[in-house]
BAKOLTOR-253946 format. One record per residue (C-alpha): z, x negated, y negated. Coordinates in steps of 0.05 Angstrom, whole numbers. Layout:
BEGIN
> Z,X,Y
...
% end
This chain:
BEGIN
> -481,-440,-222
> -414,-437,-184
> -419,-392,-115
> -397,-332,-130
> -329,-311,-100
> -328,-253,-46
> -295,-189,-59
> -238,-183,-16
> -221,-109,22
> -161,-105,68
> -151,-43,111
> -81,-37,139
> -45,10,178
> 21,30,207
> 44,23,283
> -32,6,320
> -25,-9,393
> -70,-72,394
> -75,-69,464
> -128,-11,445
> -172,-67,409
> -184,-114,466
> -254,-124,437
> -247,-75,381
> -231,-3,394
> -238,18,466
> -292,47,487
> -263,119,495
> -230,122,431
> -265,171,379
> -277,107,320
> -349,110,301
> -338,65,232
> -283,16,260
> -329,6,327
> -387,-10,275
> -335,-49,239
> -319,-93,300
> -392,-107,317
> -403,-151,249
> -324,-182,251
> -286,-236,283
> -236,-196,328
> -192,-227,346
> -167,-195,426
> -93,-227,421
> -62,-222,345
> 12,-209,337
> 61,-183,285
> 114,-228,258
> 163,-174,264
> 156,-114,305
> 183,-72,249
> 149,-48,177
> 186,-80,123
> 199,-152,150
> 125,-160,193
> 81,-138,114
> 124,-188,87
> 104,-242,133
> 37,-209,127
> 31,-220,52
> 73,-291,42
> 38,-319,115
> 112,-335,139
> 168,-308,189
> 226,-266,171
> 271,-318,173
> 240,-353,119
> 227,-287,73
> 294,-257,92
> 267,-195,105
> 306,-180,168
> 293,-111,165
> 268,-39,132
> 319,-50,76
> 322,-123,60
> 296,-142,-11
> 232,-187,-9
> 243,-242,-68
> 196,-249,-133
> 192,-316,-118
> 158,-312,-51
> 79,-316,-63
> 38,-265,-27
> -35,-273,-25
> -36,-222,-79
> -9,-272,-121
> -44,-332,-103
> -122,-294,-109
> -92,-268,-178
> -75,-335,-193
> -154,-360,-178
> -179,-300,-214
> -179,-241,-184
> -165,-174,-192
> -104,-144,-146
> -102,-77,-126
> -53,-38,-79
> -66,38,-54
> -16,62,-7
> 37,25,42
> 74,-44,31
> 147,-21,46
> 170,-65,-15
> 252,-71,-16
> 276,-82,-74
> 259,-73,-155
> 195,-122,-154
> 151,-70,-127
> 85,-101,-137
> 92,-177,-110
> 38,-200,-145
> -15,-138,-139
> -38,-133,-219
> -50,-50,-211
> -12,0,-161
> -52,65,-148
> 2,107,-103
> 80,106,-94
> 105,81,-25
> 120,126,33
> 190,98,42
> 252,89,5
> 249,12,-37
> 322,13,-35
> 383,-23,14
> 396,47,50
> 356,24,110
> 406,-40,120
> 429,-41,205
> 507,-71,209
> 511,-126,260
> 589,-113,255
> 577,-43,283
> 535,-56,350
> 516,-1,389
> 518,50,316
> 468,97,305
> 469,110,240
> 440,185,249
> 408,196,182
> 350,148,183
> 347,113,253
> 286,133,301
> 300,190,344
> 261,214,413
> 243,279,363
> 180,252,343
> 161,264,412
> 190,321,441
> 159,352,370
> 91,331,390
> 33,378,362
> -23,401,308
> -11,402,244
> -63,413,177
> -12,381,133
> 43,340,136
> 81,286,100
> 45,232,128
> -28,264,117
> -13,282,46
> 9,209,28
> -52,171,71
> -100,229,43
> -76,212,-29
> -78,128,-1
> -158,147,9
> -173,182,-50
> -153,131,-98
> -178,78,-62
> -247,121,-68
> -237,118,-129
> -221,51,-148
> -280,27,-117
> -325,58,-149
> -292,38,-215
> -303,-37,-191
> -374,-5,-176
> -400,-1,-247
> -379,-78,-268
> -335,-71,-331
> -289,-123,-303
> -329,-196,-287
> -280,-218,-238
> -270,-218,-161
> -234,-160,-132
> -187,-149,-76
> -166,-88,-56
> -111,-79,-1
> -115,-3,24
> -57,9,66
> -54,70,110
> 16,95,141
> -18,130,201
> -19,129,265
> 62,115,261
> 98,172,287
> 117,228,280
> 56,246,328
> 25,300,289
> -46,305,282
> -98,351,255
> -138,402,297
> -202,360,280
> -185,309,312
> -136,328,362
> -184,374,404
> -231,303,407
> -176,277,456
> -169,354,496
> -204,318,567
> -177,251,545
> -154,213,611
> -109,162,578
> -54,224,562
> -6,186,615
> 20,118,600
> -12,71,656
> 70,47,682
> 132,111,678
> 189,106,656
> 248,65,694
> 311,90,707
> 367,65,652
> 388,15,687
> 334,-25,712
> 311,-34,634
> 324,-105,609
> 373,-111,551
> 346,-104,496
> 299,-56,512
> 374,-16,525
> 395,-23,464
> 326,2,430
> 330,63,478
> 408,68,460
> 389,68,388
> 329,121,389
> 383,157,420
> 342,172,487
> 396,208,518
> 392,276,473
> 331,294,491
> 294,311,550
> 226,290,544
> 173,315,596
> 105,288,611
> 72,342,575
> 114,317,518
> 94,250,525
> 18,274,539
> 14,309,472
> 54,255,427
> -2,204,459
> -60,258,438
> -31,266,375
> -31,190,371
> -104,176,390
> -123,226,348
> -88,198,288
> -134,138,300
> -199,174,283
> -168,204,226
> -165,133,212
> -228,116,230
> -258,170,189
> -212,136,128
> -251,75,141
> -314,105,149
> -299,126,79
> -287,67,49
> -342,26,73
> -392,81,52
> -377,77,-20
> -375,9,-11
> -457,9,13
> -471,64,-36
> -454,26,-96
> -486,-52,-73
> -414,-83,-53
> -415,-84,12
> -453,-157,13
> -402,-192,-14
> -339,-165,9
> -296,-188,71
> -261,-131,102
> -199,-145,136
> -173,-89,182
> -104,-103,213
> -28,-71,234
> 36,-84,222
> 57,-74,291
> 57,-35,350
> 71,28,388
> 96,31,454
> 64,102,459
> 111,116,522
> 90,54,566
> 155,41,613
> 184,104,580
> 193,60,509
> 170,88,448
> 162,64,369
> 157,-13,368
> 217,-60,357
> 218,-102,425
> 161,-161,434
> 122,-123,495
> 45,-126,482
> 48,-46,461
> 98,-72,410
> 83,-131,380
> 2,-133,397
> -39,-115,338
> -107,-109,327
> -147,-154,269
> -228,-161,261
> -250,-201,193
> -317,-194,172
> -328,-248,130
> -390,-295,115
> -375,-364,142
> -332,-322,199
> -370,-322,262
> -372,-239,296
> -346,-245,366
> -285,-242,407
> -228,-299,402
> -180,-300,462
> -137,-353,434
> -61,-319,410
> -61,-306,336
> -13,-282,285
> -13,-234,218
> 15,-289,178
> -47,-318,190
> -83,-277,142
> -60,-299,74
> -85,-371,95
> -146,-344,121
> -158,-301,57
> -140,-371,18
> -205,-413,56
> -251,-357,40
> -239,-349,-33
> -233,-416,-49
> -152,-418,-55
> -114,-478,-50
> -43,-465,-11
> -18,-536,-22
> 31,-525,-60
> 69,-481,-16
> 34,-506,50
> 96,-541,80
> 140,-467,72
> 77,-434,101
> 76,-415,173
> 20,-379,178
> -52,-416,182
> -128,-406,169
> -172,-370,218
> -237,-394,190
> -246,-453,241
> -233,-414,300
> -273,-355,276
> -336,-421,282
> -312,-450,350
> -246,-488,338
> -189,-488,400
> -127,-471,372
> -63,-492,400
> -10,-477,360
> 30,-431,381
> 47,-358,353
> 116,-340,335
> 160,-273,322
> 224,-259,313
> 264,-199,307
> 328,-177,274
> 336,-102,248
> 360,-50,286
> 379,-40,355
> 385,-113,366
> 460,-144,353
> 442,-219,344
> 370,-237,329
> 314,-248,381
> 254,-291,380
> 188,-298,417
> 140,-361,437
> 70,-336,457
> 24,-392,469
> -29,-401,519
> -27,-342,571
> 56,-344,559
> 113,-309,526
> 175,-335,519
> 235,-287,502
> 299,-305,481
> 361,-285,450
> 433,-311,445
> 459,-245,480
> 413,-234,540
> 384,-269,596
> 324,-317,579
> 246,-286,594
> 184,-311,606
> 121,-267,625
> 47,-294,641
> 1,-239,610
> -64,-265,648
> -31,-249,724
> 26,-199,691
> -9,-161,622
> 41,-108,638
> 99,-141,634
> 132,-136,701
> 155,-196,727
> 205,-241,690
> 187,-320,716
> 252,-351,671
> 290,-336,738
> 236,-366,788
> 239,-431,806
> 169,-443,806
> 163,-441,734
> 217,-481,705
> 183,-542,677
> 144,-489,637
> 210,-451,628
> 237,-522,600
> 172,-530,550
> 178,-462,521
> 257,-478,509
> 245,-547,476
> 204,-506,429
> 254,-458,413
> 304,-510,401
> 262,-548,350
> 239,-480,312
> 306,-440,309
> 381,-447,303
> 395,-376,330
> 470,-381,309
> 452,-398,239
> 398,-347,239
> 457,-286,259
> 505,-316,208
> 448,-307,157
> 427,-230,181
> 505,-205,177
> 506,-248,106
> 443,-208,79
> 472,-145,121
> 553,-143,79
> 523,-162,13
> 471,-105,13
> 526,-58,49
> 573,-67,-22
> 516,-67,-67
> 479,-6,-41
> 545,32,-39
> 555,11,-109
> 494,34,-129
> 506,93,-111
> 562,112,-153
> 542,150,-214
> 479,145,-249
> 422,121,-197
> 360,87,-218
> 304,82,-169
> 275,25,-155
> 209,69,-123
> 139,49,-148
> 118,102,-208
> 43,101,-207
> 24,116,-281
> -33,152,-296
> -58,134,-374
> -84,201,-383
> -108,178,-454
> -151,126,-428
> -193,165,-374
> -253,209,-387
> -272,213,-466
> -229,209,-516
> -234,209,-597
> -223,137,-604
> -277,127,-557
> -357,124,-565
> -390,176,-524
> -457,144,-511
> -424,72,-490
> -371,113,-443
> -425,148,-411
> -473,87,-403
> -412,39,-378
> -377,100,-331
> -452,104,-294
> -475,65,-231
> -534,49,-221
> -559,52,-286
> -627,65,-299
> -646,103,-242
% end
C-alpha cells in the first residue's frame, strides 16, 4: 500500500516583523495558537523574503525563485502562466489546490495553478501599481505608501482589511470541513493567506486593549535626522512622503499597538484553523506552514512599511510542522523561496525538471541536522529605489549593494541593529572582497535595470491603453454555484445528508 501523502496547510500573512519570531513568537506577544504552533515546528530564527515588497516576494514564494527570474519587479508586474508555483507542481502529483485570500496575482492568470479560488484578492491584478525608473524621485500620490497609516493610528470594529481577512477565515473554515467529510480521495493543500498585520495600523478593541501596558510601544533605536540616513533608506522615506506629516511618539506608540495587536487577531485566525482541523481527524496528517511575505519596519530608525533589506524589513518568520521535519530552532539564514522545494520533498514531488531555473531549495535536511551553506539572496526593484538593489546574507553577514549608492556590509551577530557599515573599514575587506565575488557571479546589475525600465514602458503603454474605453478586470471573481450547495431537486436527500455529515455514525 503506497504511504499515504500528507495534507498540506499553508498559513501566510502580510508584512510580519520576523525579528518578533526569534524562536517563534516572543514571549510577550498575545499568540496562544501560533506559540503552540511553534512548539511542534521547525522554526526557523533567520528566514528572509525574496523581495521586501508583496507582489514580487509571493511570487518567489510560490515559483521558489528571485524576482529577476519571475520578472515580478514589483506590485504591478504580471507573473507568467508558464512559471510553475508549487500549486502547480502538488496538482500535478495529485492534489487538490485551494487558495482563500491574498496572492497579489498581476495579471489575467489569477489562479497560477491553485484548481479552486474561495475569495477575490485585496489588491488591484492590474499594471496600475507599475513605479517609472525614468521618473526618479516621483511620487505617484494615488497609490504610493504615505506616513498616514501612522499618524491615523487607532481602534477600529471594521475596516477594509478586517472584512477581507474575516471573509479569508471563513471560507477557509469552511473548506476544511468540506475536505473533512472525504468526498474527494486525494491529498489537499490549502494555502490560507491573511493580509493582516500590513498597515494601515488599525486594530480591534479586543485585541488592542491586550497591548494597553505593553512595553515594546517605542521602537528600541529613534529616528535619525534626514541626513544621516543611508541612501536608499532616503529615497524610501522620500517616497512615503515623510515630510507631510508630523509624526509624534504617541503616534508611533499607537500604530505599533495597533500592530501587535493585529498579530493576535492573527493568532486567533490560526487558532481557528487548526481547531477544525483537530475536530474533524486532519490534523495528523497535515503539515502546516506559517510564513510572511516580508517585513515591517514598525518605526525602528524612524522607517516604516518594508521595502529596504534591514532585518525589520526583509526578516520573516517561518515554522513547518511536518513529519520527517525535526521541531527546534535553526540559526542557519534561510529564504521563502525555499518553501516550494521544501513542500516538493515532503509530498513526494520531483522538481527536476525545472531544478536548474530553481533558486530556492529543500529545508527537509536541515530541519534533521544538515549545515547549510548556501547563501540567501534578495533583491529589490519597485518603488522608491531608481536602479535595482540586491542583498548577500550568508553566515552572520549582509552584503548590500546597488549601482547608485555606496557598497554595505553589516555583521548581525556583533551589529543585529544595523549600525555600523564595515564595507568602509579596513578590517573587513577580504570579507568585503568575498561577498563582491559573489555578487559578480549572481547578477549583472546593469542588465537587471535595463530589464526593470523594459517591463516598466511596456506596461506604462499597455495599462494606459487599457484604459481607454470599455475596461475588463482582470480581478479574481469567486463564483459561488448556488445550484450545487445544500439540496437540490436533482439531488438525493438521504445520500446528501449521509455524504455532507462528519463523523458519521456517531
Amino acid at each position: 500500500m503506497a504511504e499515504q501523502k500528507p495534507n498540506i496547510l499553508i498559513i501566510m500573512v502580510d508584512q510580519l516583523n520576523g525579528t518578533l519570531f526569534p524562536d517563534g513568537p516572543v514571549e510577550w506577544l498575545h499568540t496562544p495558537h501560533l506559540k503552540a504552533l511553534a512548539a511542534r515546528s521547525t522554526r526557523f530564527q533567520n528566514a528572509y523574503t525574496a523581495s521586501p515588497l508583496c507582489a514580487p516576494g509571493r511570487a518567489s514564494f510560490m515559483s521558489g525563485q528571485l524576482p529577476s527570474r519571475t520578472r515580478v519587479y514589483d506590485n504591478a508586474a504580471e507573473f507568467a502562466s508558464d512559471i510553475p508555483t508549487y500549486a502547480h507542481h502538488l496538482r500535478r502529483a495529485g492534489y487538490y489546490t485551494c487558495l482563500s485570500g491574498k496572492m497579489h496575482f498581476v495579471g489575467p492568470d489569477q489562479l497560477h495553478g491553485f484548481e479552486e479560488r474561495l475569495t477575490t484578492d485585496i489588491y488591484p491584478a492590474d499594471f496600475g501599481w507599475t513605479p517609472d525608473y525614468r521618473k526618479p524621485g516621483e511620487r505617484i500620490n494615488w497609490w504610493y505608501h504615505n506616513m498616514g497609516s501612522v499618524k491615523g493610528a487607532g481602534v477600529a470594529e471594521i475596516t477594509n482589511q478586517m472584512e477581507y481577512d474575516d471573509e479569508v477565515a471563513n471560507f477557509a473554515t469552511q473548506k476544511l470541513y468540506q475536505l473533512s467529510r472525504g468526498l474527494d480521495e486525494r491529498p489537499w493543500s490549502l494555502t490560507v493567506s491573511f493580509t493582516h498585520p500590513h498597515d494601515p495600523y488599525v486594530a480591534r478593541r479586543k485585541f488592542w486593549d491586550m497591548y494597553n501596558d505593553c512595553g515594546h510601544l517605542e521602537p528600541a533605536e529613534a529616528a535619525y535626522d534626514y541626513e544621516d540616513y543611508d541612501a536608499h533608506s532616503k529615497r524610501i522615506m522620500l517616497a512615503n512622503d515623510y515630510k507631510a506629516f508630523d509624526i509624534t511618539t504617541e503616534d508611533v506608540r499607537r500604530s505599533r499597538q495597533a500592530y501587535f495587536a493585529n498579530i493576535s487577531y492573527l493568532d486567533e485566525k490560526v487558532g481557528q484553523l487548526i481547531q477544525v482541523l483537530e475536530e474533524t481527524r486532519q490534523a495528523d496528517n497535515t503539515a502546516i506552514v506559517f510564513v510572511s511575505d516580508h517585513g515591517d519596519m514598525i518605526g525602528e530608525k524612524g522607517l516604516w512599511f518594508k521595502m529596504n533589506f534591514l532585518e525589520g524589513s526583509s526578516r520573516v518568520p517561518l515554522m513547518i510542522s511536518a513529519h520527517g521535519m525535526k521541531p527546534g530552532v535553526i540559526q542557519a539564514p534561510v529564504s521563502n523561496i525555499d518553501v516550494t522545494p521544501t513542500l516538493a520533498e515532503l509530498a513526494g514531488v520531483s522538481l527536476d525538471e525545472v531544478q536548474p531555473w530553481t533558486d530556492g531549495m529543500s529545508l527537509v535536511s536541515m530541519a534533521n541536522g544538515e549545515a547549510r551553506q548556501a547563501p540567501v539572496l534578495m533583491e529589490y526593484a519597485a518603488e522608491g529605489s531608481y536602479a535595482p538593489v540586491v542583498s548577500i546574507r550568508q553566515g552572520a553577514w549582509k552584503y548590500n549593494r546597488c549601482k547608485l549608492d555606496p557598497e554595505q556590509l553589516f555583521n548581525l551577530e556583533n551589529d543585529p541593529q544595523e549600525k555600523t557599515n564595515l564595507a568602509d573599514s579596513n578590517e573587513h575587506l577580504d570579507v568585503l572582497q568575498q561577498f563582491r565575488d559573489q555578487a559578480d557571479i549572481r547578477w549583472n546589475l546593469d542588465q537587471f535595470d535595463k530589464q526593470v525600465r523594459e517591463s516598466q514602458a511596456r506596461r506604462w503603454v499597455v495599462y494606459e491603453a487599457l484604459r481607454n474605453g470599455n475596461y475588463y478586470p482582470w480581478e479574481f471573481q469567486p463564483l459561488q454555484k448556488a445550484s450545487e450547495r445544500y439540496m437540490r431537486n436533482h439531488m438525493d436527500l438521504n445520500v446528501l445528508e449521509e455524504n455532507q455529515r462528519f463523523p458519521r455514525g456517531e
